[in-house]
C-alpha positions as CSV (number, residue, x, y, z in Angstrom):
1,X,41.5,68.1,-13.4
2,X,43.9,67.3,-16.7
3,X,46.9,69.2,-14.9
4,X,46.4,67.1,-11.6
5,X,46.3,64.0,-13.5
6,X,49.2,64.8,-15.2
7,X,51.4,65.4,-12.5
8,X,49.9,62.1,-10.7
9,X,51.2,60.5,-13.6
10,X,54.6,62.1,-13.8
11,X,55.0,61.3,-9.8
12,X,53.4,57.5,-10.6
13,X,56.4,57.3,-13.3
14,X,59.2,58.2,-11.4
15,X,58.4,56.3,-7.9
16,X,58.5,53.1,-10.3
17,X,61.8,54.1,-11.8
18,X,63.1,54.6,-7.9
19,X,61.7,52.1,-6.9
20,X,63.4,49.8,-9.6
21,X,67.0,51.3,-9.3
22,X,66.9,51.0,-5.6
23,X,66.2,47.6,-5.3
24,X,69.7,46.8,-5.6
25,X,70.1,48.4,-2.3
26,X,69.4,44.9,-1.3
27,X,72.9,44.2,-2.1
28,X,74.4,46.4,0.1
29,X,76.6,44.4,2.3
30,X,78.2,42.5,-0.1
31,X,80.9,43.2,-3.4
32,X,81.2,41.5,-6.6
33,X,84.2,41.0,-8.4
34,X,83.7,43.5,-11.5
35,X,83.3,46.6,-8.7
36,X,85.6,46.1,-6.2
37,X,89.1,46.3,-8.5
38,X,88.0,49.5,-9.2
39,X,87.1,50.4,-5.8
40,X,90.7,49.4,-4.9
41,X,91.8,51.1,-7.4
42,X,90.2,54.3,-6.3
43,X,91.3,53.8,-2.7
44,X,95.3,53.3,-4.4
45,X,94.4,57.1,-6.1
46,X,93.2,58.3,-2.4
47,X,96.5,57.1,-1.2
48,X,98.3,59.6,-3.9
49,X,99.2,57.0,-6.4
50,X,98.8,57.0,-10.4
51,X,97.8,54.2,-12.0
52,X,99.5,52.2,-14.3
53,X,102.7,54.2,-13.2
54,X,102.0,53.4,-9.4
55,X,99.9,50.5,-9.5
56,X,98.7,48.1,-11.9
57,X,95.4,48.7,-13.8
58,X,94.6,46.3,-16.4
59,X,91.1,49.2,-17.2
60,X,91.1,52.6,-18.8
61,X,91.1,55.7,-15.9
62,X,88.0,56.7,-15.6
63,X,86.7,53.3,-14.8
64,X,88.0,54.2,-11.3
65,X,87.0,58.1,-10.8
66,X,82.8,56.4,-10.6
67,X,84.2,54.8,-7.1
68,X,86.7,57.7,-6.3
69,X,84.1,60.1,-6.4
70,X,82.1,58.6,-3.6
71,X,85.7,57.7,-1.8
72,X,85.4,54.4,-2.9
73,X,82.9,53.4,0.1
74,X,81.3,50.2,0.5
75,X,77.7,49.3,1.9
76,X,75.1,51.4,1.5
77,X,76.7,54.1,0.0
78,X,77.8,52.5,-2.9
79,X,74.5,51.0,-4.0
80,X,72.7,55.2,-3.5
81,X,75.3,56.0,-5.9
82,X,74.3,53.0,-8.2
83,X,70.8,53.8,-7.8
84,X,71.4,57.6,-8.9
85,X,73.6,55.9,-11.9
86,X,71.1,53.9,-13.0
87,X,68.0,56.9,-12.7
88,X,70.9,58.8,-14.5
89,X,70.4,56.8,-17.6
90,X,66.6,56.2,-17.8
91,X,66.8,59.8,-17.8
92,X,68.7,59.8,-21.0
93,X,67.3,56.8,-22.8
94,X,63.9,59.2,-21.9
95,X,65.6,62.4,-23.6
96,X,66.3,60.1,-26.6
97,X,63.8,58.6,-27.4
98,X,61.4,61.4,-26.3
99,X,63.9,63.7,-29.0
100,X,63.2,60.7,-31.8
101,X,59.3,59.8,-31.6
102,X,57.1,61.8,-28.1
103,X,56.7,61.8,-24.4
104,X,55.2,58.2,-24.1
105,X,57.9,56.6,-26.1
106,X,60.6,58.2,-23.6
107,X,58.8,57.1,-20.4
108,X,58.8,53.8,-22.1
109,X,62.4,53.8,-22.7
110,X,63.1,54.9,-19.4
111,X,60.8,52.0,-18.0
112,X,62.6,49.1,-19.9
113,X,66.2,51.0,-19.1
114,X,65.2,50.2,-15.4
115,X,63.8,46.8,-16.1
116,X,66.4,45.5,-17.5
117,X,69.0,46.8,-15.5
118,X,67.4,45.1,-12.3
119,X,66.0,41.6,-13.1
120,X,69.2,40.1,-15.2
121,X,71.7,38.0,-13.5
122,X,72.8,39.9,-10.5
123,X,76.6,39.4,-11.4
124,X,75.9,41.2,-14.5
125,X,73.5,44.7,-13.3
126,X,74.2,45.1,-9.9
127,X,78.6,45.8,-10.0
128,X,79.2,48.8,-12.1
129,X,82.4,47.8,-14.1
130,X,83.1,49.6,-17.2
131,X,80.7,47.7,-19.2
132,X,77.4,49.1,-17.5
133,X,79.5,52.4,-16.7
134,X,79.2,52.8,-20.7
135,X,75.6,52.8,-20.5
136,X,74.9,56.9,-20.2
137,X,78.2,58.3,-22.5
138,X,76.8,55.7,-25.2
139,X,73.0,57.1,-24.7
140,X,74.0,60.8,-24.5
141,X,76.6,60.3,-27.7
142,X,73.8,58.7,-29.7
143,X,71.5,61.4,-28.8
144,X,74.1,64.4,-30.2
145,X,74.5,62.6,-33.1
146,X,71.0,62.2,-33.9
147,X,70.2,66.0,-33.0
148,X,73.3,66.6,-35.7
149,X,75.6,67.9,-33.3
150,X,78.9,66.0,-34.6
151,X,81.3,67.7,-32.5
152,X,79.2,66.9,-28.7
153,X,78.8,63.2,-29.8
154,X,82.4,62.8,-30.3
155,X,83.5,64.0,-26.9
156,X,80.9,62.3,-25.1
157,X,81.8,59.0,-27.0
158,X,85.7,59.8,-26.5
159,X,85.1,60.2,-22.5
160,X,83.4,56.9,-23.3
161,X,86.4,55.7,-24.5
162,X,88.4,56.3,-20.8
163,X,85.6,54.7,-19.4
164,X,85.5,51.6,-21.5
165,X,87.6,50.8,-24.8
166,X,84.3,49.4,-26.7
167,X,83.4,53.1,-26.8
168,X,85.3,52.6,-30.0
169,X,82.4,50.9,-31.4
170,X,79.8,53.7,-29.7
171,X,81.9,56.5,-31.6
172,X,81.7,53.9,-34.9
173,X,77.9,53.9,-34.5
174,X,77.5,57.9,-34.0
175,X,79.2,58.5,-37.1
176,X,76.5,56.6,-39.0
177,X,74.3,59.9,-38.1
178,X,77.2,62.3,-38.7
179,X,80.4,61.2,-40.0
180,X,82.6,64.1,-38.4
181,X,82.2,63.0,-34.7
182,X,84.7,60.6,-35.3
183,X,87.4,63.9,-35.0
184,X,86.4,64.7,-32.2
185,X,86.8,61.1,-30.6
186,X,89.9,60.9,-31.9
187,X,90.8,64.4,-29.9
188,X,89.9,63.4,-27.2
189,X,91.9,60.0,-27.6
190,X,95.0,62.0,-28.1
191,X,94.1,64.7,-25.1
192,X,93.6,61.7,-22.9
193,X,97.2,60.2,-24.3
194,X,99.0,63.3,-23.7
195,X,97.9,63.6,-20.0
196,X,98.9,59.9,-19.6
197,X,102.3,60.6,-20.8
198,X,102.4,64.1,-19.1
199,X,102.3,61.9,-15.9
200,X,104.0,59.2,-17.1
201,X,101.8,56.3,-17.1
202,X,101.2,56.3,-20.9
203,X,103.4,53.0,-21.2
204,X,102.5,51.6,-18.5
205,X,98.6,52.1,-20.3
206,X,99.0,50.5,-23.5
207,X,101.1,47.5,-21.4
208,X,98.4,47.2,-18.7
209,X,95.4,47.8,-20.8
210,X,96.3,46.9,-24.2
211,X,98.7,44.2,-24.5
212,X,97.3,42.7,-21.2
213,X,93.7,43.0,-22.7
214,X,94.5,41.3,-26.1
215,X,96.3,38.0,-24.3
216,X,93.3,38.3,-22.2
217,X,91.1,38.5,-25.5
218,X,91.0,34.9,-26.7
219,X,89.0,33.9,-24.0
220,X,88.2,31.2,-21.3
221,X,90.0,27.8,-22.2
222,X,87.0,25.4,-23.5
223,X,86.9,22.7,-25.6
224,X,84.1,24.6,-27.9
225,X,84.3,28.7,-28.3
226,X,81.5,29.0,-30.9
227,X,79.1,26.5,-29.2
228,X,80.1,28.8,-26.0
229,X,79.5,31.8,-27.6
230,X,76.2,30.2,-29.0
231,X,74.7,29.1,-25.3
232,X,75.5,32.5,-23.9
233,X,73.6,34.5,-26.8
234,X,71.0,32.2,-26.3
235,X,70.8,33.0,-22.6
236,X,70.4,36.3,-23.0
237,X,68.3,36.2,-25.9
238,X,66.1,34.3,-23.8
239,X,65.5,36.6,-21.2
240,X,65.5,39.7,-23.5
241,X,63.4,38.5,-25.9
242,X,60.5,40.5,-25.1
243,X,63.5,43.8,-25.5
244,X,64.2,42.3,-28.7
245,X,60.6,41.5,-30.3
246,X,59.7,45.0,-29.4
247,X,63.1,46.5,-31.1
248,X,62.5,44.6,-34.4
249,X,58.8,45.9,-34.4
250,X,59.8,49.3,-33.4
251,X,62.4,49.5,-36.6
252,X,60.7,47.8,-39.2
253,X,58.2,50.5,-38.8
254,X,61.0,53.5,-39.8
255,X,61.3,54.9,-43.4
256,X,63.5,52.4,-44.7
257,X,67.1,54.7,-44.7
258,X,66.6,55.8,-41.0
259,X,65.7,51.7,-40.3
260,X,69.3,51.3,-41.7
261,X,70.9,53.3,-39.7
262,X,69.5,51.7,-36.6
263,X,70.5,48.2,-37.8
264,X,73.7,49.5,-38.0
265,X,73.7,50.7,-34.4
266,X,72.9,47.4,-33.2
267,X,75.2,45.6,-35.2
268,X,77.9,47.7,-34.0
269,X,76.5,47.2,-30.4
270,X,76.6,43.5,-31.1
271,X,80.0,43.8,-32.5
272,X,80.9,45.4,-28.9
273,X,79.7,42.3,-26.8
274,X,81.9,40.0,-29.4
275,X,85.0,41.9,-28.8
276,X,87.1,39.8,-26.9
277,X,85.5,36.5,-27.5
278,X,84.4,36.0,-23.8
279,X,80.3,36.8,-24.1
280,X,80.6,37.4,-20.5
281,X,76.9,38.5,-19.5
282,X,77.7,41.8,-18.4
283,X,79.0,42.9,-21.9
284,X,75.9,42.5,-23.3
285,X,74.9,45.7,-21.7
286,X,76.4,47.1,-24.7
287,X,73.2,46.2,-26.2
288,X,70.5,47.9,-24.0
289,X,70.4,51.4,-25.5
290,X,69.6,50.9,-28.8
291,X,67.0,47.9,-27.5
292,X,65.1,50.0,-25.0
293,X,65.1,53.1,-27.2
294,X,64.2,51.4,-30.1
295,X,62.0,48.7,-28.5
296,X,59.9,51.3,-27.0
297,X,59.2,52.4,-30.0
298,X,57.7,49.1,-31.4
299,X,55.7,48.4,-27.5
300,X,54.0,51.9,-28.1
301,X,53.3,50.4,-31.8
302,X,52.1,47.0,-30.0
303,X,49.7,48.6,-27.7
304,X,48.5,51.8,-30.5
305,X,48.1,48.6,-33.3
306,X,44.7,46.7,-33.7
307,X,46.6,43.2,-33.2
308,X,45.8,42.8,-29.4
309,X,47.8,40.3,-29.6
310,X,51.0,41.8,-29.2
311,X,50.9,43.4,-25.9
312,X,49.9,40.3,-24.3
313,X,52.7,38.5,-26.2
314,X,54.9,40.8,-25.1
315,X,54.0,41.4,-21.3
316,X,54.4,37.2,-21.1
317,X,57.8,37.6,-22.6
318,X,58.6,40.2,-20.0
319,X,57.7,38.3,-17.5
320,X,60.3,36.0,-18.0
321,X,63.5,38.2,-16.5
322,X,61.0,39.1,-13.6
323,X,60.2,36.0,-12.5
324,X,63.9,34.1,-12.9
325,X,65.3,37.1,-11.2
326,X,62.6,39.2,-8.5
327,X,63.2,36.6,-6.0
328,X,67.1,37.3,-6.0
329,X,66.5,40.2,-4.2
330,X,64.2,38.9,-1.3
331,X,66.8,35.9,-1.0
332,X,69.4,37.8,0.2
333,X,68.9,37.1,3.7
334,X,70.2,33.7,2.9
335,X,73.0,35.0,0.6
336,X,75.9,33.0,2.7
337,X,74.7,29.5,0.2
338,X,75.6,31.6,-2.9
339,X,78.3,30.8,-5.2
340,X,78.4,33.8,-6.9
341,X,79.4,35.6,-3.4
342,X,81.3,33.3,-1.5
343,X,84.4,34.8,-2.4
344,X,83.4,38.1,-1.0
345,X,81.7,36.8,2.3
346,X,85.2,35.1,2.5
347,X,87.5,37.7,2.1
348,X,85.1,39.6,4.5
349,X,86.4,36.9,7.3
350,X,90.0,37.9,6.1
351,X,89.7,41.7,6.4
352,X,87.9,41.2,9.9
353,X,91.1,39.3,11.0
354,X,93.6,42.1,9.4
355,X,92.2,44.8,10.6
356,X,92.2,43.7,14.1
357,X,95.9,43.3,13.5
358,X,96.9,46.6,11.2
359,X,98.5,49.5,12.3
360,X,99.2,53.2,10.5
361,X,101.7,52.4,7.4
362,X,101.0,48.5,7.1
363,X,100.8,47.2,3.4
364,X,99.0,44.2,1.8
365,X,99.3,41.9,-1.1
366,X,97.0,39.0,-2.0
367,X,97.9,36.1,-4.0
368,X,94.9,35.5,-6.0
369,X,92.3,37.8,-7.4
370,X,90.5,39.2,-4.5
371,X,90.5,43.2,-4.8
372,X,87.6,43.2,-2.2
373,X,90.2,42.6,0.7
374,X,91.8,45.6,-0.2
375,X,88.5,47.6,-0.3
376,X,87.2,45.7,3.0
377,X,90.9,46.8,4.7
378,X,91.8,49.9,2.7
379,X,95.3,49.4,3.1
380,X,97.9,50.5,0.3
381,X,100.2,48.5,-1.6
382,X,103.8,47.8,-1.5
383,X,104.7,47.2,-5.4
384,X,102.8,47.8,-8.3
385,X,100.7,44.9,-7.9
386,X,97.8,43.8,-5.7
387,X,96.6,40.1,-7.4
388,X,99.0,36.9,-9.1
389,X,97.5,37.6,-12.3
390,X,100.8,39.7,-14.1
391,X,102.8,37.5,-11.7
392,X,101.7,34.3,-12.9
393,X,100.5,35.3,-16.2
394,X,97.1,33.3,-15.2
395,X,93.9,35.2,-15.7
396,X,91.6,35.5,-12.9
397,X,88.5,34.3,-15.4
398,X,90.4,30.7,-15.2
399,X,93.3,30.8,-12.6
400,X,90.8,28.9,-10.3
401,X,90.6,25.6,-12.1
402,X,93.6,26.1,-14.8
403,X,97.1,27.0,-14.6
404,X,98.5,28.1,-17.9
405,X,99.5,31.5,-18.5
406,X,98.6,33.4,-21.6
407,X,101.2,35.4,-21.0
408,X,104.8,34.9,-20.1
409,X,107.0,38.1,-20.6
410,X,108.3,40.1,-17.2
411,X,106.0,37.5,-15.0
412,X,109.5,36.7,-13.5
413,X,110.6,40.0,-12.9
414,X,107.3,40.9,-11.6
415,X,107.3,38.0,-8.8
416,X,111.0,39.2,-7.6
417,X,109.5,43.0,-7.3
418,X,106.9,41.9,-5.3
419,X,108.9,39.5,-2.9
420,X,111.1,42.3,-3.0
421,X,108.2,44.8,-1.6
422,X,107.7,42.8,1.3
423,X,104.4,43.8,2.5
424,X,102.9,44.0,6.0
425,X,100.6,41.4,5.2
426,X,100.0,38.9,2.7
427,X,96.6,37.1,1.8
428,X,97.5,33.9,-0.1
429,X,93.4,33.9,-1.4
430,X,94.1,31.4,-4.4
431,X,96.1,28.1,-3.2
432,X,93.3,26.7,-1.2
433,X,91.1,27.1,-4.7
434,X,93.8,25.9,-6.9
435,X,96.9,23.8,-5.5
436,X,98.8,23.9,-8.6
437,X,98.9,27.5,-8.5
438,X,99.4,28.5,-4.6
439,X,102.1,30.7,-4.0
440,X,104.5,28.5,-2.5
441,X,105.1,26.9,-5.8
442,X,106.8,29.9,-7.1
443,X,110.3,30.4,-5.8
444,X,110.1,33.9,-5.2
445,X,107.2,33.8,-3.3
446,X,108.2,31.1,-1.2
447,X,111.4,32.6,-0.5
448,X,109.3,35.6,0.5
449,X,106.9,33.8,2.6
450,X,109.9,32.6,4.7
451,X,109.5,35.4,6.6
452,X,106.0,35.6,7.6
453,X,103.7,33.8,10.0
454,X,100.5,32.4,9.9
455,X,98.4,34.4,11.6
456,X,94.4,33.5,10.6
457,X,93.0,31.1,8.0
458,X,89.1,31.2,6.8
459,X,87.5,28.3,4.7
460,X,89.2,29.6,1.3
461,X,92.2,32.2,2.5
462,X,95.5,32.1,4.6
463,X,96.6,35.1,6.3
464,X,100.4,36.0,7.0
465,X,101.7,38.9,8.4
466,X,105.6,39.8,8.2
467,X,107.5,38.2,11.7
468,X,109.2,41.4,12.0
């Protein structure tokens, strides 16, 4: 009978954790921004380009093998492949905290790994951009260093590192269990150079990624950084709270030189979302291994404690996320009002019209930032660049409402290669957002433009193809 019930148990546990990674399958027929520029990346690779020696790629490589492995596919597809992703890393927030404390803790930490990577704003769980791609290097690292195997956590953390560059800070936090992992991160940093140069794209990395990312760094343009900063921790305080109540209960209860080391693994996890200065809510992801391993600790202390209390308190606070954020996923039959997708559903309409017009060979370049039309039309580029942002020097996080750059250096020289490309077809997906910043106020654009047609226009693009 024990056996029996044990297995009904194990099966119970694992339909809710498939159940909970495949809701995003709901999501399906639509892209968000932080997936789809490394989809079109992936699709450049599958057209036998390198990046940042072919085609620009402001994001370390492997950011772009997650989407080339599934041939950077749309739809249904794509969302399986999230799905297995996501059971990928409850499996290894299990394993850890299963390794640290027992069996229940590790089904817990699986449970909240799932949670929370379902009922947060959808812009934030659902895309798979480096930031959630970080989630399963940064749990598997943390568990070698804990089992004292120095050498494993440092390669795991320094593949981390090509996924995402704030594996810097994952590395930083594994040497707090053993100090010589941070060797072996560094190899692999310098393996990963080598092959860069070897193909020559090592400095057209630390231009794309690097020098890029830090102008990028300061931020959106407001008034008030710190009270920004401020409202966006407090958003996600508010809907993790329950995460966080059970992580502060779960550590105080360690011997006081292991609780030590795990505030020092979420301060450097912190650390992570602050690099950068943007708080963006997807970097905050940084954050849920060390909460949901930790924290599971402290429900399992909740529930085991004689203050009833506490699992109450904490079940209410849960609630919170599932509420605000369940009924996303039956409202997506009536996605077409949301702002957060509009873009997509419009460069949808923009694809449909190209690719009754494309033949074998054409190229395409879109003024703007909209990667998506490239994934939607899968065709190639003619330059290195695929979006206005190293043109203009305007971030897409501001380019729709503001028009400084924050940079300035080659933006001219990259304009002229582009007019100079002369693609097949070109997406102006920006000027009817922002006037001040549509392609015909650039010289070399309009000069470029001279020579193509109007040949379709949805409610936020304009489509020209080449008159020859």
């Amino acid at each position: 009978m024990q056996p029996t019930r044990a297995v009904s148990n194990i099966y119970v546990f694992v339909s809710v954790l498939v159940a909970l990674a495949c809701l995003r399958l709901c999501f399906a027929g639509v892209l968000w921004s932080d997936e789809d520029y490394h989809m079109a990346a992936a699709i450049e690779i599958l057209h036998g380009k390198m990046p940042y020696r072919d085609f620009w790629y402001d994001k370390p490589p492997l950011a772009s093998l997650y989407y080339l492995l599934i041939g950077a596919v749309p739809g249904l597809i794509l969302r399986l492949w999230d799905a297995a992703y996501i059971l990928l890393c409850c499996f290894l927030a299990h394993k850890l905290a299963r390794s640290w404390w027992g069996e229940v803790e590790g089904r817990v930490a699986a449970l909240l790994t799932a949670f929370f990577t379902t009922f947060y704003l959808p812009a934030a769980v659902i895309p798979f951009a480096p930031d959630a791609l970080l989630i399963a290097p940064h749990l598997a690292a943390i568990y070698f260093a804990r089992q004292g195997k120095a050498w494993a956590a440092g390669l795991v953390s320094g593949i981390g590192f090509w996924i995402n560059v704030k594996a810097l800070f994952v590395a930083a936090a594994c040497a707090v269990w053993v100090l010589p992992s941070l060797l072996a991160f560094a190899a692999v940093a310098v393996f990963g150079s080598a092959v860069l140069a070897m193909i020559g794209a090592l400095s057209g990395y630390w231009e794309q990624v690097w020098l890029w990312g830090l102008a990028y760094a300061p931020g959106e343009p407001v008034a008030h950084p710190l009270a920004l900063a401020l409202e966006r921790i407090g958003h996600w305080l508010g809907f993790h709270a329950g995460l966080a109540a059970s992580w502060v209960n779960g550590a105080w209860r360690e011997e006081r030189r292991e609780r030590t080391k795990l505030m020092a693994w979420l301060a450097l996890s912190f650390a992570a979302v602050c690099f950068g200065n943007h708080f963006a809510p997807r970097y905050f992801l940084q954050m849920l291994p060390p909460l949901a391993v930790v924290g599971a600790r402290g429900i399992v202390l909740a529930v085991d404690g004689r203050r009833r209390f506490l699992p109450a308190a904490l079940v209410v606070l849960m609630l919170v996320p599932f509420v605000r954020f369940a009924p996303r996923y039956a409202q997506m039959a009536t996605h077409a009002a949301w702002r957060d997708i509009a873009l997509d559903l419009d460069s949808q309409q923009a694809a449909a019209q190209i690719n009754a017009l494309k033949r074998p060979g054409d190229t395409l370049f879109v003024w703007g930032y909209r990667p998506d039309v490239y994934v939607y039309t899968r065709l190639g580029l003619a330059s290195r660049f695929w979006d206005s942002q190293p043109l203009t020097g305007v971030a897409a996080d501001r380019h729709l409402t503001a028009q400084t750059p924050v940079v300035n250096e080659r933006t001219s020289a990259h304009l002229r290669e582009v007019a100079q490309s002369r693609p097949t077809f070109f997406v102006d997906g920006l000027g009817l957002l922002n006037n001040k910043l549509k392609a015909e106020n650039f010289a070399a654009m309009r000069e470029l433009l001279r020579g193509y047609r109007e040949v379709a226009r949805t409610p936020l693009s304009i489509v020209y193809e080449r008159s020859d």
